[in-house]
C-alpha positions as CSV (number, residue, x, y, z in Angstrom):
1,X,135.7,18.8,-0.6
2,X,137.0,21.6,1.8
3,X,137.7,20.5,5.5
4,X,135.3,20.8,7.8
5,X,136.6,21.5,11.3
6,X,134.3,20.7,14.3
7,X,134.4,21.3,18.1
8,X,132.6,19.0,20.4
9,X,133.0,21.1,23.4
10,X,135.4,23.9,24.8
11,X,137.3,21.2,26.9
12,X,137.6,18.7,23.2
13,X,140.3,19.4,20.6
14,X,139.3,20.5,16.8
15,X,138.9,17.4,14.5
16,X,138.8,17.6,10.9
17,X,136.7,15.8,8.4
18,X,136.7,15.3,4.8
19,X,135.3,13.5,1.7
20,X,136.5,10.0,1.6
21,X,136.1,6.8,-0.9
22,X,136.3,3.7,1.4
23,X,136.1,0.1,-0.2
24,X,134.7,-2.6,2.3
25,X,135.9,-6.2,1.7
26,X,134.3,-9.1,3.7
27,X,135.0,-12.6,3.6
28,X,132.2,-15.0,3.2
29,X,131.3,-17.9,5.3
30,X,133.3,-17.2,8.7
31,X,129.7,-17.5,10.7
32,X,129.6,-21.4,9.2
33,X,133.2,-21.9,9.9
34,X,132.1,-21.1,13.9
35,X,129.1,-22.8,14.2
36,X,129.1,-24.9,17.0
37,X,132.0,-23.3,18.5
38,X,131.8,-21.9,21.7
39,X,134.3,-21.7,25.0
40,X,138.1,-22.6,24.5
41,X,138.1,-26.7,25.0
42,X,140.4,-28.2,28.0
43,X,143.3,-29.4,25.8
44,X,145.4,-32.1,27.6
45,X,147.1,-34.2,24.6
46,X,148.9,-33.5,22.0
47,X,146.3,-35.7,20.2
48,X,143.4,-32.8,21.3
49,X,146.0,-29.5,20.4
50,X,146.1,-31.2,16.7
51,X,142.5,-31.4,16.8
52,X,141.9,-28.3,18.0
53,X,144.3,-26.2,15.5
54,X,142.8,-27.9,12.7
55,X,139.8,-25.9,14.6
56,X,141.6,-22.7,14.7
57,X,143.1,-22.7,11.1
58,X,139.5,-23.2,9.7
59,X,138.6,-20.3,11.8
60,X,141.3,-18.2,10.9
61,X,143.3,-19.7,7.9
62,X,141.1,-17.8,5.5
63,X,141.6,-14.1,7.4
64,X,145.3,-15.0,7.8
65,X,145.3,-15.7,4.1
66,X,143.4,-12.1,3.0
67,X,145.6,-10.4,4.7
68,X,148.4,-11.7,3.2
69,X,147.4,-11.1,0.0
70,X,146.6,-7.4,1.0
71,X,149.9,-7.0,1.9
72,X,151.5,-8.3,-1.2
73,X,149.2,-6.9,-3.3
74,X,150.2,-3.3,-2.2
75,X,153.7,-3.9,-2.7
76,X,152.7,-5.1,-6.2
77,X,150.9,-1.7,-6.9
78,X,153.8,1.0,-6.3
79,X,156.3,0.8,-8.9
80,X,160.0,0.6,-8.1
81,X,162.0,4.0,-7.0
82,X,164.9,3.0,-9.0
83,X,163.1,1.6,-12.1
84,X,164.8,3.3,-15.4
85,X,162.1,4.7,-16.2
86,X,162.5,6.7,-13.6
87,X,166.0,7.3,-13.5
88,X,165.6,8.7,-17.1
89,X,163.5,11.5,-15.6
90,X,164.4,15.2,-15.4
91,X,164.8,16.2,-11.8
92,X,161.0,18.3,-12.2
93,X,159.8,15.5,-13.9
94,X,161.2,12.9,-10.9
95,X,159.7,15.4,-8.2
96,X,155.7,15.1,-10.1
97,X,156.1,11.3,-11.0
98,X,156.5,10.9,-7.1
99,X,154.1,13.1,-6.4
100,X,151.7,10.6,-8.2
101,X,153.0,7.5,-6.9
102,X,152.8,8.4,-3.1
103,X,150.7,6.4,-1.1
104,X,147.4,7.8,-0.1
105,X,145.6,5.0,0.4
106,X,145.4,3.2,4.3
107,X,144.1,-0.3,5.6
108,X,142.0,-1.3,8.5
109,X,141.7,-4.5,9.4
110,X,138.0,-5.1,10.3
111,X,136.9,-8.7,11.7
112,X,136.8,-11.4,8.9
113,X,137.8,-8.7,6.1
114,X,139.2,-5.4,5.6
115,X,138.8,-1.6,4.5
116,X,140.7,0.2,2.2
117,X,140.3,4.2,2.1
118,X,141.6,7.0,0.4
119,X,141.0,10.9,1.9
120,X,139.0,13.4,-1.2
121,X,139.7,16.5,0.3
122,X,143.3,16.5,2.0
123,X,145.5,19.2,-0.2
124,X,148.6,17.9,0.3
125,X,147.3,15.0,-2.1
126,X,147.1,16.2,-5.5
127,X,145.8,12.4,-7.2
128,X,143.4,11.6,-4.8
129,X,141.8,9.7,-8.3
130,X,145.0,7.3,-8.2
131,X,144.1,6.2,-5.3
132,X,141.0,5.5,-6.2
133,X,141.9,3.5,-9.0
134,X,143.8,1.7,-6.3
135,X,141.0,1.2,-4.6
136,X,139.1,-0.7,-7.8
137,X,142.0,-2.7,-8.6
138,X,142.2,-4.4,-5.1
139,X,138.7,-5.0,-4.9
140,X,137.9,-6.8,-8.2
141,X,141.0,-8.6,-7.9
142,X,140.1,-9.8,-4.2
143,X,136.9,-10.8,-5.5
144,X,138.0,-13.2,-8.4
145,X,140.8,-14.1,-6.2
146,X,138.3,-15.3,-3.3
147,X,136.4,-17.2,-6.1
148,X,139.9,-19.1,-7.5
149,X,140.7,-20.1,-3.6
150,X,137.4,-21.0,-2.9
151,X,137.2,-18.4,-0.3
152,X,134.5,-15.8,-1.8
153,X,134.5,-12.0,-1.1
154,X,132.2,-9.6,-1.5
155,X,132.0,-5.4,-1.3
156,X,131.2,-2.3,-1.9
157,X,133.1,1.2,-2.3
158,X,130.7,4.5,-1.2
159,X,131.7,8.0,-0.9
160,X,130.8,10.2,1.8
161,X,132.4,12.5,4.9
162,X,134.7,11.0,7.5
163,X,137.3,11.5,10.3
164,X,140.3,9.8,10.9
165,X,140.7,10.3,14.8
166,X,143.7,9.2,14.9
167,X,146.1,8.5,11.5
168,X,144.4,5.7,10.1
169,X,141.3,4.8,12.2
170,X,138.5,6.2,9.9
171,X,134.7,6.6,11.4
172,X,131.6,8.3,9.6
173,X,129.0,7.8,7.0
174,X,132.1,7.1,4.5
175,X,132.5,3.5,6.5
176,X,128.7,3.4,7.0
177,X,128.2,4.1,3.5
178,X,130.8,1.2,1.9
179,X,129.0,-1.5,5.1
180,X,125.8,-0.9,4.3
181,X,126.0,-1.0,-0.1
182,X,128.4,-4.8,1.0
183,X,125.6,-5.7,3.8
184,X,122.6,-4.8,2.0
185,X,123.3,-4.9,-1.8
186,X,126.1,-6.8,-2.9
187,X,124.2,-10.0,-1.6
188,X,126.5,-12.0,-3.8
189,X,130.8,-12.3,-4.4
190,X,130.7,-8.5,-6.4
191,X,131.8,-5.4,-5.7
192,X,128.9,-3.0,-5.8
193,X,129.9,0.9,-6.7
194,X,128.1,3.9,-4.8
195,X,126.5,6.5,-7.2
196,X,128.6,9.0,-5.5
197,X,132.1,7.5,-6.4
198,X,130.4,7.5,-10.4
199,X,129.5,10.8,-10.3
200,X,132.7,12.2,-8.3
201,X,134.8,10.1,-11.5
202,X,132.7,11.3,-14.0
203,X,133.6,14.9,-12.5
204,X,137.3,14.5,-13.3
205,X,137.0,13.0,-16.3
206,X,135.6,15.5,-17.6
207,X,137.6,18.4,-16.1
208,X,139.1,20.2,-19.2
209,X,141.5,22.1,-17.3
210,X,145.0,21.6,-18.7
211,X,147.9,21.0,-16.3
212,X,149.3,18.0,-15.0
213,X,147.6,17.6,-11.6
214,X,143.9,18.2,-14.1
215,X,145.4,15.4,-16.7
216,X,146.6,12.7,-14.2
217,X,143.4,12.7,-12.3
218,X,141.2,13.0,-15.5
219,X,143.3,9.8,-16.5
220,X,142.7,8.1,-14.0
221,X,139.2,8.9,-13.9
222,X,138.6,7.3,-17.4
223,X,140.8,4.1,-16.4
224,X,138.5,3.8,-13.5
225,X,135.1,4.1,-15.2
226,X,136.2,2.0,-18.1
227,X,137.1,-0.8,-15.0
228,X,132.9,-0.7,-14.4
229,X,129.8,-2.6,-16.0
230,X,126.3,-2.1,-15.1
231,X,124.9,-5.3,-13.6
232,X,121.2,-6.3,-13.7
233,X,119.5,-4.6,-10.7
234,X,120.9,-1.2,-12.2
235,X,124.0,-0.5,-9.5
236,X,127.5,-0.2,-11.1
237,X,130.0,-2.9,-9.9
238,X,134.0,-3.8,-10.9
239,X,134.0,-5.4,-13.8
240,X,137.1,-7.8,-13.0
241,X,136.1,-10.2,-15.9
242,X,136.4,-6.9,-18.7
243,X,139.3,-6.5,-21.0
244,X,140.1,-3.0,-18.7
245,X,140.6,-4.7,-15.7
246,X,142.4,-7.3,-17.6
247,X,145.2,-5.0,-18.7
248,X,145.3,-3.4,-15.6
249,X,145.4,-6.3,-13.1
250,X,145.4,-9.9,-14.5
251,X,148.0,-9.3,-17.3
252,X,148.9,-12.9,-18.4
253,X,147.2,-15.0,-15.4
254,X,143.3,-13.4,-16.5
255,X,142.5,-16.9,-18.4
256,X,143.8,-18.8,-15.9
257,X,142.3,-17.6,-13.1
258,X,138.3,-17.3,-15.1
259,X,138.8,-20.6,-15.4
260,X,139.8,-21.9,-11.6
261,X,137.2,-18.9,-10.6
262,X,134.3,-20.0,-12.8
263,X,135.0,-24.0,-12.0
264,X,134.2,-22.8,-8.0
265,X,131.4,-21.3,-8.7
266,X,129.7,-23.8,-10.9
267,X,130.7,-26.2,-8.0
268,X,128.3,-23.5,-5.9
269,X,125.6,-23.6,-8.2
270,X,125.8,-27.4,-8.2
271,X,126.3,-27.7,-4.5
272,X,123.5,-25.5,-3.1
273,X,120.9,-26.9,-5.6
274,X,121.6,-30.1,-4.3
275,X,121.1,-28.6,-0.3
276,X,118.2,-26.6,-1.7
277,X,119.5,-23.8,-0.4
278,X,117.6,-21.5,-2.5
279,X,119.1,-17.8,-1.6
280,X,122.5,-19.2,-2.4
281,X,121.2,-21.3,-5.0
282,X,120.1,-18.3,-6.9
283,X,123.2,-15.9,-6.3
284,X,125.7,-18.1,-7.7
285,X,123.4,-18.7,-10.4
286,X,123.9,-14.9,-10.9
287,X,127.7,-14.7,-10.7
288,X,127.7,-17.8,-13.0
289,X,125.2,-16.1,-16.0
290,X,128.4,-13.1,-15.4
291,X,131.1,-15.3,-16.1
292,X,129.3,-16.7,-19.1
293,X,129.0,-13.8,-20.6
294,X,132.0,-12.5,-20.0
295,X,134.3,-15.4,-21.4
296,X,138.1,-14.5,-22.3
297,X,137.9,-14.0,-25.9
298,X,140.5,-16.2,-28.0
């Protein structure tokens, strides 16, 4: 996972590329919610601006929404500087714990979703694992969060080279990679792991190398593959209905939310039967015979 510097031409800089695990989030159903739509209406009322942002806010409401969430859901993940935990620390012990906590992983903002990434190969992180695990937790919790506001998600995270041409805007088979597994193979709200991110987890956990930079990442590793179940067609997704994830993420609100996410998606089922939409039809067949047999145990 050593940089790679290339030269385009005598007269183009250097750039640098490196190993990156990028998690691709896109929000279902936009292309419905602009059907029909086409060039911005003459608005000449007040009556026809009401209209129209009821328009707008069915367009946009749900991206506005994500985002939101991304945003709090980031602050959520980084623990407080002053905690006293912390503040019970030895100065060494201070200097490694925020080592580990830094942030190493970035955001795009990509049309009706997003893309989360975190760079393999840089040096001066020592955890790229943690963010990783990062990485897993916002995904599965996107996706049963989508399902409880009746806004579905659905992704992928892939591993592969990238660049970051300028601090980060990433480009490369990593995005490719993560677009193509949520295009192609997700098909249904999931999150859908690449073999390479397995097999790069697998790795570190089991690295017997003693040290702390060896034992954090080999944590986090395990934490990461015990956050994965196997689905049907053989790929590896997030396992956001799974104990793991539950002590992890949900905490208290797991049963909650299974419930307001399974009553959607029964309404789905129920719904696209009725339309005879049979590719829908079928995939939310799917996610329901997952959250049947993955009911919160009593």
């Amino acid at each position: 996972m050593a940089e790679n510097p290339t030269t385009m031409s005598n007269d183009e800089p250097k750039y640098t590329a490196f190993n990156y695990c990028v998690c691709f989030i896109d929000l279902l159903g936009q292309r419905n919610a602009a059907q029909g739509q086409g060039l911005l209406p003459n608005i000449n009322s007040e009556a026809e601006d009401e209209a129209f942002q009821k328009v707008l806010l069915k367009n946009i409401g749900g991206i506005l929404q994500l985002q939101r969430d991304v945003e709090e859901l980031k602050k959520g993940l980084f623990p407080d500087p002053n905690s006293p935990f912390r503040q019970d620390l030895s100065d060494e012990e201070k200097t490694t714990w925020d080592e580990i906590q830094s942030e190493s992983v970035r955001t795009q903002y990509w049309s009706d979703g997003f893309v989360k990434f975190v760079c393999l190969g840089n040096q001066e992180s020592k955890y790229p694992v943690k963010g990783v695990f990062e990485l897993f937790c916002t995904a599965g919790y996107f996706c049963l969060l989508g399902l409880v506001r009746h806004r579905p998600v659905r992704g992928a995270i892939g591993l592969a080279w990238g660049s970051e041409i300028r601090p980060g805007e990433l480009y490369g088979p990593a995005i490719v990679r993560a677009y193509e597994l949520e295009s192609e193979v997700a098909q249904y709200p999931r999150i859908v792991i690449d073999h390479e991110v397995v097999k790069f987890l697998e790795t570190h956990s089991s690295n017997p190398e003693d040290g702390v930079v060896s034992t954090v990442n080999r944590a986090y590793a395990l934490q990461c593959l015990n956050l994965l179940v196997q689905d049907d067609d053989g790929y590896w997704i997030i396992h956001y209905l799974g104990n793991s994830f539950r002590h992890a993420v949900t905490h208290v609100h797991h049963d909650d939310l299974y419930q307001k996410a399974r009553m959607f998606v029964v309404q789905q089922v129920q719904e696209h039967q009725r339309l005879q939409n049979s590719k829908l039809a079928f995939r939310y067949t799917q996610l329901l015979a997952y959250f049947d047999a993955h009911r919160p145990s009593v």
